[in-house]
N, C-alpha and C positions, 0 to 999 in steps of 0.2 A: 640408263643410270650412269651409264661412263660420261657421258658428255656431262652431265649432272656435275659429274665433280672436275669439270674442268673451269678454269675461271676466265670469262669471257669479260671483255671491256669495249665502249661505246660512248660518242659522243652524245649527252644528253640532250645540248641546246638545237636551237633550228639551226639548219646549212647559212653559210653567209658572215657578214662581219657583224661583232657587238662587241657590246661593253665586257660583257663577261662569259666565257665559254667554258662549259661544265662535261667532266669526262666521269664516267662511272665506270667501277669494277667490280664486279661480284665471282665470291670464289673463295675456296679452303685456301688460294693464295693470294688473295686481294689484300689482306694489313702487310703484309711481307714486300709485297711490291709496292705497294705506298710510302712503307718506310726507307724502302732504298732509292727511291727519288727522292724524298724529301731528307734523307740524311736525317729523319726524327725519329722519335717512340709518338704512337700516338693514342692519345685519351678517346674513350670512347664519349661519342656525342659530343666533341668538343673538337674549335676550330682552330685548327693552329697555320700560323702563317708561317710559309717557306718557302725555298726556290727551289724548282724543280729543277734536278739534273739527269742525263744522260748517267752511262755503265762509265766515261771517263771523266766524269765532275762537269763536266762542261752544262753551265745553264742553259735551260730551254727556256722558261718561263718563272713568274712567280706569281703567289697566291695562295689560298686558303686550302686546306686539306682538310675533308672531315671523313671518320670511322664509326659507322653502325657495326658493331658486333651481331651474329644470327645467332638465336632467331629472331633477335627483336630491330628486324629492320623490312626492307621494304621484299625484298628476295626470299627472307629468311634465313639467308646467308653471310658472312662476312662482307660487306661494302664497302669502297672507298668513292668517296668525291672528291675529284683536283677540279675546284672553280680557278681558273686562270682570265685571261685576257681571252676575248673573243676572234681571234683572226683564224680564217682556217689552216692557215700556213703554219700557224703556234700546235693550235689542236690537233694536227694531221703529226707535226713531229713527236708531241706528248705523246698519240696511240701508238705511232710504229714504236716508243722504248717501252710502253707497257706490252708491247705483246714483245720486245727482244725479251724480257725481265721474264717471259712465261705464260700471258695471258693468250686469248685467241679473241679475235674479233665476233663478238656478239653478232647474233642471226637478228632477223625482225622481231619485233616484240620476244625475245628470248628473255628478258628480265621480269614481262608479265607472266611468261610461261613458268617460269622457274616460282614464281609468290604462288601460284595455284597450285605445280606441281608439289609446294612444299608445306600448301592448306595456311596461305597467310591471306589467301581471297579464293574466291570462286569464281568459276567461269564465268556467269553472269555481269561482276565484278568486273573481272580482268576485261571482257569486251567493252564493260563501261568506260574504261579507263582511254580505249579508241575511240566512242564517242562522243567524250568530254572535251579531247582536243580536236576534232573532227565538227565540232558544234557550229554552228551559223548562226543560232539565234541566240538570246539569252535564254528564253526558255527550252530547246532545247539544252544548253549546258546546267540548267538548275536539274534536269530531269536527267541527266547523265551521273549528277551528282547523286541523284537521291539512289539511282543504282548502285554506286558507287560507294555507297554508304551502306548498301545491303537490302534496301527497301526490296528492292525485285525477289530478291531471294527470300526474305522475311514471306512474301506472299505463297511462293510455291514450295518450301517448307511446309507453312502451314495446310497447303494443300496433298499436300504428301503425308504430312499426319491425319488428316481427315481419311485420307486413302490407306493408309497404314492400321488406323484402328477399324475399319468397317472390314478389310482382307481379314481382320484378326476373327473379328466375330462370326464373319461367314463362314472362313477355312473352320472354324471348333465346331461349328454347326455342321461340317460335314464331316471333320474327324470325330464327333462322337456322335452317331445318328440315334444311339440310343436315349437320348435327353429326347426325342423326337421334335425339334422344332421344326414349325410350319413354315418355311421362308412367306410365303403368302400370307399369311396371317399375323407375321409379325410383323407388324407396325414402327419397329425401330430403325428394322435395315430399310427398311422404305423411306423412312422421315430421311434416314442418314444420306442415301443414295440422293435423293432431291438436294438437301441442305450443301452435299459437296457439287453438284451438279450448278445453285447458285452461287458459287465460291469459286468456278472454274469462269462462268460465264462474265462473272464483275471484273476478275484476271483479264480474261481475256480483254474485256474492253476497255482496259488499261493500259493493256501491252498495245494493242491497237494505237491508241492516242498515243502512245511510248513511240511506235514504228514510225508514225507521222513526225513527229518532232527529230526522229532519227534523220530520216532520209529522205521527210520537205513532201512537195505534190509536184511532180513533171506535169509541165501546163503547157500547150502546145498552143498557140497563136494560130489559126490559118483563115484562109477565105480567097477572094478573090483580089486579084491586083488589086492596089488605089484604095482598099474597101478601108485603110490607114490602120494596120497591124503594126508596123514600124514606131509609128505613132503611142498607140497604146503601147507599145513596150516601153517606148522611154518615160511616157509620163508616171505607168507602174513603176520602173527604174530610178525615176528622178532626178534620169541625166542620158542624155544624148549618146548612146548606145548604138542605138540602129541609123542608118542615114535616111531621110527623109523627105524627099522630094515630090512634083506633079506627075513625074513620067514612071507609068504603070509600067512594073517589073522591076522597078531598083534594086529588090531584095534577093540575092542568088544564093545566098547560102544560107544557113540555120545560124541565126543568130541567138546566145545562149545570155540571160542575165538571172541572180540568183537576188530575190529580194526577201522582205521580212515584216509579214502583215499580222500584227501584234503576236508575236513567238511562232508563227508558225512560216517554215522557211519555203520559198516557191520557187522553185526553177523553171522561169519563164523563157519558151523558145518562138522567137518571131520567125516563119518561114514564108520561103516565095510563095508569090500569088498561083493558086490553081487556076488552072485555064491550058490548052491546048495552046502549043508553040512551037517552032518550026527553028527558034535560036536555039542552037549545042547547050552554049550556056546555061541559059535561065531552064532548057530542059530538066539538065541535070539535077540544078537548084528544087526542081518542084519534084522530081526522083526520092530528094535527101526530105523535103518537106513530107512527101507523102511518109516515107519510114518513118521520120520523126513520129505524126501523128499514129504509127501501128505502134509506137512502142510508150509511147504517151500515157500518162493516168489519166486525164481529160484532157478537151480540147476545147478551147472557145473560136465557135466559127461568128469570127465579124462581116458585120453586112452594111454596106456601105448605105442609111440611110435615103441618099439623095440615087442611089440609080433608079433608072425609068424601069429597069426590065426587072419583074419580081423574081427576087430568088426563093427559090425552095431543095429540101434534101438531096433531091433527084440531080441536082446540080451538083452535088457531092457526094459518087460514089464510096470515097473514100474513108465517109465519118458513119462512125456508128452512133446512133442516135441516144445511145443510153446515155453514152460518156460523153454527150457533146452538149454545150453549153450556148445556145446563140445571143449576140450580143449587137447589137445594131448601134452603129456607129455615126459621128456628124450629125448627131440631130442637131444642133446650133443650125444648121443647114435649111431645115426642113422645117414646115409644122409639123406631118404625119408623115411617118416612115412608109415607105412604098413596100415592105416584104411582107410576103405571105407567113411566113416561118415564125411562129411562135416565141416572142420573147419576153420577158418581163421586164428583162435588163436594160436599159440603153443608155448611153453614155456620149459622149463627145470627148474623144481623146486630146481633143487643142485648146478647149476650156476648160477641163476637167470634171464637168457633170457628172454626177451621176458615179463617179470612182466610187468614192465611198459603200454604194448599192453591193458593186462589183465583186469588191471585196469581201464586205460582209458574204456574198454568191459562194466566193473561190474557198471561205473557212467551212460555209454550209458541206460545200462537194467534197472536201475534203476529210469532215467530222471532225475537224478541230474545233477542240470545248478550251478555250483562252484561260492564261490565268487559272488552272488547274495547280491545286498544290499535293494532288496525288500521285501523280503525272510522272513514272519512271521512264527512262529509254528504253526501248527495246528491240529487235531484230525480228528477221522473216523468220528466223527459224524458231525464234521462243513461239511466236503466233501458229506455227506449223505445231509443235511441240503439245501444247496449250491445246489445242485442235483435236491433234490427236488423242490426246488424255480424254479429251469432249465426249470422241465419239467411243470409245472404249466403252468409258462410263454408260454410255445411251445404248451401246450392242448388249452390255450385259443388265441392263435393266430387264430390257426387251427378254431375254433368254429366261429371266428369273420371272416374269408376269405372264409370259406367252407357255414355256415348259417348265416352269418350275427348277430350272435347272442352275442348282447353286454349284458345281461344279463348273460349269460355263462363265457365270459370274463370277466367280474368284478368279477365273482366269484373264476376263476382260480387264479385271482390277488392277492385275499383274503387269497388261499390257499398258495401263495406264501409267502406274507408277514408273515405269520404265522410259516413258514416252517424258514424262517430269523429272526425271533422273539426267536428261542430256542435256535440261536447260542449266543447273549448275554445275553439271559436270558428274558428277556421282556416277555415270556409266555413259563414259564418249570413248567413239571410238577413236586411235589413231591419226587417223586420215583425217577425222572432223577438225581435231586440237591444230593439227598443223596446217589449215584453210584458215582458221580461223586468226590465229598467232602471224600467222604470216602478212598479213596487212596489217602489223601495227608498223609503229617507229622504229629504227633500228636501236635507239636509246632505251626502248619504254620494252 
């Protein structure tokens, strides 16, 4: 709480030169040190124009100064914003006289921490707020907004009241046993148990389509030399990205491009050709391909249409078949592709055939449902969360059908609730808040 009441300040805008560069202050001292740069009194929610000065008159800058009084601003606190001129030279001297004047240099995301710590948003919320600027696609940032806007939270609320009135009815049912209800024979905590059981699952597969839109699909490009990976990267990219040559082996590193096939974001990686090599180099290169593809969400293994020698799995140790995608490549080449290996796909990376298939492919494997207007962001740990609540709910069914044991069930319920409690914050612990706070912006 001490730090709570220290007033911390930050520039808001990105790093770099612009038109206009915005410093924020929050803090029981933030209108006091506003006003003695700007030599004004200042109205709240109203912008007044002035020039900033230094503790000995001397100008720094000039510009707009505006005052949120708390609790009605973004912290909850007293705020100031000096919009100035964007040079970091300007804005680097405006911070060092707000902190000489008494402020202290703002941590990362310390101004989203301070709106949650002071219930002006929720966790859920305040993460969204890293995802909104972190967005790649459009639909990701419409589904960061509708977090943003509380949608996420509106869900597991209401899921927490489901979970809130069934612990009510169970626990009475066991602090008064003299009413003797039959947990088995009653029909309600049953219907209830199910009804929240569907209400966790639609969540869940919500937040699911939320995590995708958050954090894209890692798609690993591999195959052999020539089989034109490289290729298919840039024509996915729609710009020359990877170099592209006849002579098998060009590719020695992991080549990285992030595209966007209708809102859902892909981070496409082209790596060296697999195959046994005797160059340092391109060894190495096919080292960093192989990790690529272990850390990969899927992996399209291209097959070079026109080779004589059939490829099949055995030729790649390396892929596991669930999460692997085969895609046979250069048909322009060929009438009938020569591989044994199973594909439905096939394209010609130099003509473009057949992309459109591909992609429809890469939304299938990924479970993106397009054009969703339900569609919130969400993280690994709400889906963990979410999960947890799941399996709660499904141990204590099980205890109350198998032993009748409604004291087991209230307690499953508990572990539930509690599991739904960290997605908005209602019971996080320490160490979570500051993992989490700490990857934002140092403005935000």
């Amino acid at each position: 709480m001490a730090k709570m009441q220290e007033t911390i300040v930050a520039i808001a805008t990105p790093p770099g030169k612009g038109g206009v560069g915005v410093l924020r202050i929050s803090g029981e001292e933030a209108k006091d040190i506003g006003q003695r740069i700007i030599g004004k009194d200042l109205l709240p929610r109203y912008a007044t124009y002035a020039k900033f000065k230094d503790a000995t008159g001397e100008v720094i800058d000039s510009g707009l100064a505006l005052y949120f009084p708390g609790p009605n601003s973004f912290t909850g606190e007293d705020v100031i914003e000096l919009q100035g001129h964007g040079g970091p030279v300007i804005l680097d001297l405006l911070i060092k006289e707000v902190i000489n004047q008494g402020a202290r240099q703002a941590r990362a995301g310390e101004f989203s921490e301070r709106a949650f710590l002071n219930d002006k948003i929720d966790l859920a919320q305040a993460e969204a707020i890293a995802d909104l600027i972190d967005s790649s696609t459009e639909q990701a940032a419409k589904g960061a907004i509708r977090s943003l806007q509380g949608e996420f939270s509106k869900h597991v609320n209401s899921l927490l009241q489901e979970l809130i009135y069934l612990r009510m009815y169970v626990e009475a049912a066991i602090d008064f046993p003299d009413e003797e209800i039959d947990f088995l024979a009653d029909d309600k905590i049953l219907l209830s148990i199910e009804a929240l059981q569907a209400s966790l699952a639609a969540t869940i597969a919500q937040a699911s389509q939320g995590a995708i839109l958050r954090n894209g699909l890692r798609l690993v490009i591999a195959g052999r030399p020539n089989a034109g990976k490289s290729s298919l990267l840039n024509t996915l990219a729609g710009q020359e990205s990877a170099i592209v040559t006849d002579i098998a082996g060009t590719t020695r590193d992991v080549v990285t491009e992030t595209i966007d096939i209708d809102g859902l974001p892909v981070h496409i990686l082209d790596t060296a050709g697999l195959r046994d090599s005797d160059d340092a180099v391109e060894k190495i290169g096919i080292q960093r391909a192989r990790k690529a593809i272990e850390e990969a969400d899927h992996v399209i293994l291209l097959v070079d249409a026109s080779e004589v020698k059939i490829a099949s799995f055995e030729d790649f140790p390396e892929l596991n078949e669930e999460r692997t995608t085969v895609v046979v490549n250069k048909i322009d080449l060929v009438d009938k592709p020569s591989t044994s290996i199973n594909s439905k796909i096939k394209v010609s990376a130099k003509t473009g055939q057949g992309m459109n298939e591909l992609k429809t492919e890469i939304k299938r494997i990924a479970g993106y449902v397009q054009e969703n207007e339900t569609v919130f962001t969400a993280r690994r740990r709400h889906i963990t969360a979410l999960s947890e609540a799941d399996e709660a709910v499904k141990r204590g069914l099980y205890q109350l059908k198998t032993y009748n044991a409604g004291e087991l069930l209230a307690d499953e319920l508990l572990q539930a609730q509690e599991s739904l409690n960290q997605i908005t914050g209602e019971f996080s612990a320490d160490d979570l808040l500051g993992e989490i706070f700490s990857g934002f912006c140092i403005g935000k």
